[in-house]
C-alpha positions in Angstrom: 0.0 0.0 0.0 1.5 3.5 -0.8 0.8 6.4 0.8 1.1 10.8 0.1 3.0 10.9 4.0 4.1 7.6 5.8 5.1 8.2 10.0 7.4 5.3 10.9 8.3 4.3 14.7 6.7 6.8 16.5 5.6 6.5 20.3 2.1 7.6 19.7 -0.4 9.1 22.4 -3.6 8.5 20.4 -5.7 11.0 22.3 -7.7 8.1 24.2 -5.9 8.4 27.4 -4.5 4.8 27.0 -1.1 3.5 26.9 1.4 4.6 24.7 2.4 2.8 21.7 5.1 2.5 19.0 3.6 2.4 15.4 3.2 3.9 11.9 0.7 6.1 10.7 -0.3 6.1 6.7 -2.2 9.0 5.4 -3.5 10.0 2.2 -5.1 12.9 1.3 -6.4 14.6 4.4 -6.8 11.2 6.3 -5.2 8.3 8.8 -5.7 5.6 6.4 -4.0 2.8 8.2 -1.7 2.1 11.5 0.3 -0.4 12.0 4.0 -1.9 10.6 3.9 -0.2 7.6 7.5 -0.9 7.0 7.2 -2.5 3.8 5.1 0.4 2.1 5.9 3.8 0.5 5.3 7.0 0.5 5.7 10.3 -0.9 6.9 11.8 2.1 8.5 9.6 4.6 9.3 11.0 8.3 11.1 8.5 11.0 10.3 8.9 14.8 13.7 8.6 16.7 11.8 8.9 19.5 9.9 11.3 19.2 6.2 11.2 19.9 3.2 11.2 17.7 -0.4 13.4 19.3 -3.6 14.7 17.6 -3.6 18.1 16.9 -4.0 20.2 20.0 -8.0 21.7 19.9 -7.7 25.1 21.9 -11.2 25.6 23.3 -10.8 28.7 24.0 -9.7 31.4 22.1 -9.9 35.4 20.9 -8.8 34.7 17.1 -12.0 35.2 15.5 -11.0 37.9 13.1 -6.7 37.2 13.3 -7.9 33.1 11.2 -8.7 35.5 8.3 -6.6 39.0 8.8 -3.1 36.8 9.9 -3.8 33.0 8.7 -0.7 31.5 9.3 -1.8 31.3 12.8 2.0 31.4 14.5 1.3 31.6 18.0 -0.9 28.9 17.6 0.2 26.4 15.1 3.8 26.6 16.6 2.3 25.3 20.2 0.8 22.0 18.0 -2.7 23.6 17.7 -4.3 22.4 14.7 -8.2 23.5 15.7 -9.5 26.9 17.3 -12.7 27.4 18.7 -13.6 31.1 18.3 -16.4 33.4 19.6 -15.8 32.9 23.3 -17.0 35.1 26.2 -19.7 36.5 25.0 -17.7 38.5 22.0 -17.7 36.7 18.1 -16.9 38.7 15.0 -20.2 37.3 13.2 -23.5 37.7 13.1 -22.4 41.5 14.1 -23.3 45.0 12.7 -21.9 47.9 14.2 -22.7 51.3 13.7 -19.9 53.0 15.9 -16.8 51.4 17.2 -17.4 47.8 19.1 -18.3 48.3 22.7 -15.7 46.8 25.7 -14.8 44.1 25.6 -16.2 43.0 21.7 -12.8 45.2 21.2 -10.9 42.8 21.5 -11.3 41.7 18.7 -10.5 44.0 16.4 -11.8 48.1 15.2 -14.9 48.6 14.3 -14.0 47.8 10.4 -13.2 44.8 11.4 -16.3 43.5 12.0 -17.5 42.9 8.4 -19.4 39.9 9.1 -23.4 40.3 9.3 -24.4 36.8 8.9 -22.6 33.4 10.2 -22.3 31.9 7.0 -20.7 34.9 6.0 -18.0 34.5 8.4 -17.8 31.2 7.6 -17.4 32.1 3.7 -14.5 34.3 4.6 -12.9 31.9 7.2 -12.9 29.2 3.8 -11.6 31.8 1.5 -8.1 32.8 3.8 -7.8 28.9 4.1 -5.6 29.2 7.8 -3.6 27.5 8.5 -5.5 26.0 11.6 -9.1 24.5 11.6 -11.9 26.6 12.7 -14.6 26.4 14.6 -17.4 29.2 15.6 -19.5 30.0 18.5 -22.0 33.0 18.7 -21.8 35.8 21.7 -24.4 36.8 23.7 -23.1 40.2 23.2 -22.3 40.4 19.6 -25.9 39.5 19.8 -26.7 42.2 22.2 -25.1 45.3 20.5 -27.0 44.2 16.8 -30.7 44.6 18.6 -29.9 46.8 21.4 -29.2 51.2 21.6 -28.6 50.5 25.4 -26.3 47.2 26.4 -26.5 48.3 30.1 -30.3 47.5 30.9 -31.7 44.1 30.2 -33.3 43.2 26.8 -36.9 43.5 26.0 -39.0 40.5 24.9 -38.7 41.8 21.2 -34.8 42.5 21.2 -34.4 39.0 22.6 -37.0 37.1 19.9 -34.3 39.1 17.3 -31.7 37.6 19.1 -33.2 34.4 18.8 -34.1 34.7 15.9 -30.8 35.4 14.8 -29.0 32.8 16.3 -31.0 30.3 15.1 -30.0 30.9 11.4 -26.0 31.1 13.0 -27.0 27.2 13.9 -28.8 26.3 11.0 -25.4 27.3 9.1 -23.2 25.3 11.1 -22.0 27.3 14.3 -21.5 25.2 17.7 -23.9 27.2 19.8 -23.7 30.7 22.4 -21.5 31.8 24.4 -21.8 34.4 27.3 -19.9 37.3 29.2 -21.9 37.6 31.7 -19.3 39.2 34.1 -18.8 42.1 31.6 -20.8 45.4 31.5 -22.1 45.2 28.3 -23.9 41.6 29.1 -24.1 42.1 33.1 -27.2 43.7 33.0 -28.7 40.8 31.2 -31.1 38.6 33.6 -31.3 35.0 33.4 -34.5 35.3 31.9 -32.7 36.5 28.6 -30.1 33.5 28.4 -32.7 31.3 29.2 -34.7 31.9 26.1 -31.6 32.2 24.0 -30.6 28.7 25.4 -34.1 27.2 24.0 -33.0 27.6 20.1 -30.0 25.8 21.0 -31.6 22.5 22.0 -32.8 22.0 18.2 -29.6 22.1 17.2 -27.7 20.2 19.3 -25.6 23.5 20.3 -23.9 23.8 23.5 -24.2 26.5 26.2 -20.3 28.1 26.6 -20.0 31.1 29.5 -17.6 33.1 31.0 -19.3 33.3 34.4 -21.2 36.5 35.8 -18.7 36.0 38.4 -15.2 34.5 38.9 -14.5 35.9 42.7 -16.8 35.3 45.6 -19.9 34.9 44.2 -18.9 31.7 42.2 -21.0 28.9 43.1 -24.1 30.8 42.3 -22.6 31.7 39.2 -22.0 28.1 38.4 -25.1 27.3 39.5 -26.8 30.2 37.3 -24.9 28.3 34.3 -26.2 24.8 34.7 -29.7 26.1 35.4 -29.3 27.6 31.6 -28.1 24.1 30.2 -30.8 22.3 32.0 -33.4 24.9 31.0 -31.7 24.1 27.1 -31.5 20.8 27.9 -27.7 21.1 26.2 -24.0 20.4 27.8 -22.4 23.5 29.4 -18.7 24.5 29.6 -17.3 27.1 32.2 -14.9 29.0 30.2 -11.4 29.4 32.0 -12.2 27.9 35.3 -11.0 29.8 38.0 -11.4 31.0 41.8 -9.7 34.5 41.5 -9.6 37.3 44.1 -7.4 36.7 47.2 -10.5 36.1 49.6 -11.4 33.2 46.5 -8.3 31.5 46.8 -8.2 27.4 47.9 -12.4 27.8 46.8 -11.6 25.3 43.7 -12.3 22.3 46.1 -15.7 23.4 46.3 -16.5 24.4 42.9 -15.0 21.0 41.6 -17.4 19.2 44.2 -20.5 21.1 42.7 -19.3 20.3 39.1 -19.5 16.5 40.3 -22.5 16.6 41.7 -24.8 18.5 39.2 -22.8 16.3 36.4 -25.1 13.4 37.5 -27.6 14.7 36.5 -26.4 17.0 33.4 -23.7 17.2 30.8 -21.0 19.8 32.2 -17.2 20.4 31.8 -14.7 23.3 32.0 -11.2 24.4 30.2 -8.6 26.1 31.9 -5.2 27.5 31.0 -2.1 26.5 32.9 -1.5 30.1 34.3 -2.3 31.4 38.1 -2.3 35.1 35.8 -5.7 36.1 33.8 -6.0 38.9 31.1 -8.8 41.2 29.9 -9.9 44.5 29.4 -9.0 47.1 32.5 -11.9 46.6 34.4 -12.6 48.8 37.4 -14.1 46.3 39.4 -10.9 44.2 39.8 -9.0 47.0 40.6 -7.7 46.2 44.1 -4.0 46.2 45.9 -4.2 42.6 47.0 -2.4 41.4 43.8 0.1 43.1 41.1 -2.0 44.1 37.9 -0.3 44.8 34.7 -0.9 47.1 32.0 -0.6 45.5 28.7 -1.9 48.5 27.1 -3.9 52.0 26.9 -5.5 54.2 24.4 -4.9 57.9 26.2 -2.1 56.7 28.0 0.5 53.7 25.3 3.4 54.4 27.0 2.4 52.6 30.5 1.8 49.3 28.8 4.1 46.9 30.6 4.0 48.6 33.9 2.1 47.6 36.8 -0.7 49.7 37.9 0.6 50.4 41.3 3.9 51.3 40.2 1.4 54.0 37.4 -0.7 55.4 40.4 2.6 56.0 42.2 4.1 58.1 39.5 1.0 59.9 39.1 0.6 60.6 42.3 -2.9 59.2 42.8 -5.2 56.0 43.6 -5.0 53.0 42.1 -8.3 53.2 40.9 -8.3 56.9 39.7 -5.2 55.6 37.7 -7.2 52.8 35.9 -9.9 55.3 35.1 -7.1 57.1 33.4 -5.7 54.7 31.6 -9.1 53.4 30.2 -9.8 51.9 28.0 -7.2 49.5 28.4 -5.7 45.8 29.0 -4.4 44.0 31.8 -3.0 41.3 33.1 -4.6 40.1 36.7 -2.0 37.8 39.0 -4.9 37.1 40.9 -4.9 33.2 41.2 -3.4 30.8 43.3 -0.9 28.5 42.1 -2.1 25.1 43.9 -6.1 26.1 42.2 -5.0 26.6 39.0 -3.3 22.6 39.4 -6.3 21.4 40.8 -8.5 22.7 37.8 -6.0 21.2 35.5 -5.9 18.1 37.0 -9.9 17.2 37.6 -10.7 14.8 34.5 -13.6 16.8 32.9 -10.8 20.1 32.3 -10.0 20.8 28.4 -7.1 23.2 27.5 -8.1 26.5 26.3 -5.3 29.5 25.5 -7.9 32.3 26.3 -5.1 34.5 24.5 -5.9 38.0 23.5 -3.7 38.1 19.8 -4.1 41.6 19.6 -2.7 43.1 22.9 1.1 44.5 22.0 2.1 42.9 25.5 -0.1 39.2 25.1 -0.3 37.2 28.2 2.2 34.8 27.8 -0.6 31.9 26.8 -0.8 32.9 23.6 2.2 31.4 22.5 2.6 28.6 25.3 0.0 27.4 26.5 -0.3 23.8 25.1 3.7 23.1 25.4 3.2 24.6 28.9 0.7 22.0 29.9 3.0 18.8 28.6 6.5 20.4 29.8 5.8 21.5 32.5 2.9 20.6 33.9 2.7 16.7 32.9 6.8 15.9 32.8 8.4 18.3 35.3 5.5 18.4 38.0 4.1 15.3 37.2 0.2 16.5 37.5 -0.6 14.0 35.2 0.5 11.2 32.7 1.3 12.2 28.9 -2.0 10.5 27.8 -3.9 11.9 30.4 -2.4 15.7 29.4 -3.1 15.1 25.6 -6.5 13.3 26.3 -7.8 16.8 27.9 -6.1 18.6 24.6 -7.3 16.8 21.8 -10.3 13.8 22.1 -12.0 15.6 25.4 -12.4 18.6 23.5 -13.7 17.3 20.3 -16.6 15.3 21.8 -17.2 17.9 23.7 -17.8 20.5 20.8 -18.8 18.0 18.2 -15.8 18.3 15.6 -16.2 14.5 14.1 -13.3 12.2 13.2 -10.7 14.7 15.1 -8.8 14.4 18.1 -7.9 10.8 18.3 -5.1 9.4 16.0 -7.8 6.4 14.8 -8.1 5.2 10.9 -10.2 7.4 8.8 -10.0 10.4 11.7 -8.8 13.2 10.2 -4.9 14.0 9.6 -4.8 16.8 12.5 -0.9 16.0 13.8 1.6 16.9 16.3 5.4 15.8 16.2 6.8 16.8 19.3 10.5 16.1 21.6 8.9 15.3 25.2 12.2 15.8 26.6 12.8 19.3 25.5 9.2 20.1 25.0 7.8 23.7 26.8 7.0 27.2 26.5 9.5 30.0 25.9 6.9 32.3 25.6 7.1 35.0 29.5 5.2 37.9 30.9 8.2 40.2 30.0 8.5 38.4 26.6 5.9 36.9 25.2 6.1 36.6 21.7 8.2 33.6 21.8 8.0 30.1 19.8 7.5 27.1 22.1 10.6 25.1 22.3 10.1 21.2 21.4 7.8 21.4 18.7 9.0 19.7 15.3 6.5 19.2 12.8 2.3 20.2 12.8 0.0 18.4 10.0 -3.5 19.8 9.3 -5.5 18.0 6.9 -3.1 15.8 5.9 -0.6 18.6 5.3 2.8 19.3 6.9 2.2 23.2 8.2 4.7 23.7 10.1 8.3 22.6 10.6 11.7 23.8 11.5 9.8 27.0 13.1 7.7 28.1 10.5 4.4 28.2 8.6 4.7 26.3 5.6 3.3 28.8 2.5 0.4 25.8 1.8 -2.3 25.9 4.4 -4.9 23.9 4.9 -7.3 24.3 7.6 -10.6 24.0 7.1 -14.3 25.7 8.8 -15.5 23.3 10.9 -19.1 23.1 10.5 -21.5 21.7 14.1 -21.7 18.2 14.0 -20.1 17.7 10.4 
């Protein structure tokens, strides 16, 4: 049997969570087409293991690169870390179905300027997605606030029974062309003063299409457990799974509270589909918000429109200089971004560890000073995480990076390395694997990672994006 790219000898972690074994892998065209001893066969283009393992593509749940797929599609800080899948439209803020009449309102800013946001319809987005051809698969959800700021002159009240049938309405024809359900941000302004009333309707359209409910949390710090508990209400009232986006306790008076919060996950996941992602960080990163101002831990700047030369400084060290509160330094430095050390080390490895955790970058590719999981997050996890603190085994770490996260959003024939699954690859060193990527410097390359198919295509190798891409849009549930 011949095939267009032959592995040989590789120790391959098929994604399953089971043991590791030493095989080949045969693909033609953008497929696995057989494993096995494949020694006697050809191939076009022949690589040889020497030890070196063999993964499915990393899936990053979690991302901000809705409009970067199709403005910078070689993907670097991505496809360099082994990610071969993003899943866009998180937290409340997509770059489609949207129409905006002035620029796009915190935190939908994120994303991009106002012409940016070119994208009225989901298939649409999807037609532009095909047409840059990234280098990285693609998959879309739709935010609550995107959804918001199309039928709404005021985001800071709560909708009204005919802005939220437009919202419905549009989201259903988001689903009917193939996106993978809703997200929320419910913690930020522009969405806070949305009741539970409004999501639950929203939730309703999802259940016809087998969607799934995704939410940054209306809160992250004390108020937590209700918060979780306002999110499984909405899946149960949807009848569809629900994912807590970036699962965290943060606040100093939070800390240590992941023991609970993993206990209430367990118990309402008896009686309803729920999981979380998490990125391996105790640091989170967002818009300056003036509700997490506070003293108990160091914020960052990573940048500011009135004020671009205090991005990189802390916000204390700012307020000192200026003379003036921390607070009243934040309100002049808005809008802005920041990075919040306000996590504890021994939550974050709890999070990681409990089994129904995915891996999701949450990375902000626009910032000029990204938090450092843009670029490391998925090395991060194996290097350091799985080999230097032993947290977990190798399969366990690339079973919550790859097959986890594709049942979980519905991308079929992706995340295990299984005949006729898709050719979504990682080649990686496990000895040398990890991030380079730091707060001071974070633009770097992840050390460790040698070769990234997508489709059946080699993408990247030697530290680069090769000039053929071929990721695809992945449509829900085909």
């Amino acid at each position: 049997m011949d095939f267009e790219v032959l592995l040989r000898n590789f120790n391959i972690v098929d994604g399953s969570g089971g043991d590791i074994t030493i095989q080949d892998v045969g693909i033609v065209g953008d497929k696995i087409v057989k494993i096995g001893d494949l020694s006697s066969c050809h191939a076009d283009v022949k690589i040889e293991g020497n030890g070196l393992y063999l993964a499915p593509g990393f899936i990053d749940v979690h991302t901000h690169d809705d409009i970067n797929v199709i403005q910078q599609p070689e993907m670097l800080p991505k496809i360099s870390q082994g990610v071969t899948t993003v899943i866009v439209g998180n937290c409340g803020i997509s770059a489609s179905p949207v129409t905006l009449t002035s620029e796009p309102p915190d935190p939908m800013n994120l994303l991009g300027e106002r012409d940016k946001f070119s994208y009225a319809t989901f298939s649409q987005y999807a037609q532009a997605v095909e047409a840059a051809q990234p280098a990285i698969n693609v998959g879309a959800l739709v935010g609550h606030t995107s959804l918001r700021q199309n039928h709404m002159d005021n985001l800071y009240r709560p909708a009204t029974n005919s802005e939220i049938q437009a919202m419905r309405s549009q989201l259903r024809d988001s689903l009917e062309h193939g996106a993978l359900g809703l997200s929320t941000g419910l913690a930020y302004a522009s969405a806070r003063e949305a009741p539970t009333e409004e999501v639950l309707e929203l939730s309703e359209e999802l259940s016809h299409y087998d969607g799934i409910y995704v939410t940054h949390l209306r809160t992250e710090f004390e108020g937590i457990l209700d918060a979780m508990e306002e999110a499984f209400d909405i899946g149960c009232h949807g009848n569809v799974p629900v994912v807590i986006s970036h699962h965290k306790c943060a606040g100093k008076a939070n800390w240590g509270r992941t023991e609970q919060t993993l206990r209430f996950m367990d118990e309402r996941s008896k009686t309803q589909d729920i999981g979380c992602d998490c990125y391996p960080y105790s640091a989170g990163s967002s818009t300056l918000d003036l509700g997490q101002v506070t003293s108990d831990f160091d914020i960052t700047i990573t940048w500011s429109e009135p004020e671009p030369e205090q991005g990189g400084r802390n916000l204390a060290d700012i307020a000192d200089i200026w003379g003036v509160s921390l607070i009243d330094a934040a309100k002049r430095l808005q809008p802005a971004g920041a990075i919040y050390h306000n996590m504890l080390e021994e939550d974050v490895a709890r999070v990681l560890k409990y089994p129904k955790t995915m891996i999701g970058s949450d990375g902000l590719p626009n910032d000029p000073l990204p938090h450092p999981r843009l670029w490391g997050t998925f090395p991060r996890v194996i290097g350091h995480y799985c080999r230097d603190e032993k947290l977990f085994s190798l399969s366990e770490a690339v079973r919550k990076m790859t097959s986890l996260s594709a049942q979980r959003f519905g991308l079929k024939n992706r995340g295990l390395i299984k005949e006729q699954y898709y050719a979504d690859l990682v080649i990686f060193d496990f000895e040398k694997i990890i991030d380079m990527a730091s707060f001071n410097n974070p633009k770097q390359v992840s050390a460790g990672i040698e070769y990234v198919l997508v489709n059946g295509n080699i993408v990247y190798q030697e530290k680069s994006v090769n000039k053929k891409r071929s990721g695809k849009f992945l449509y829900r549930n085909k």
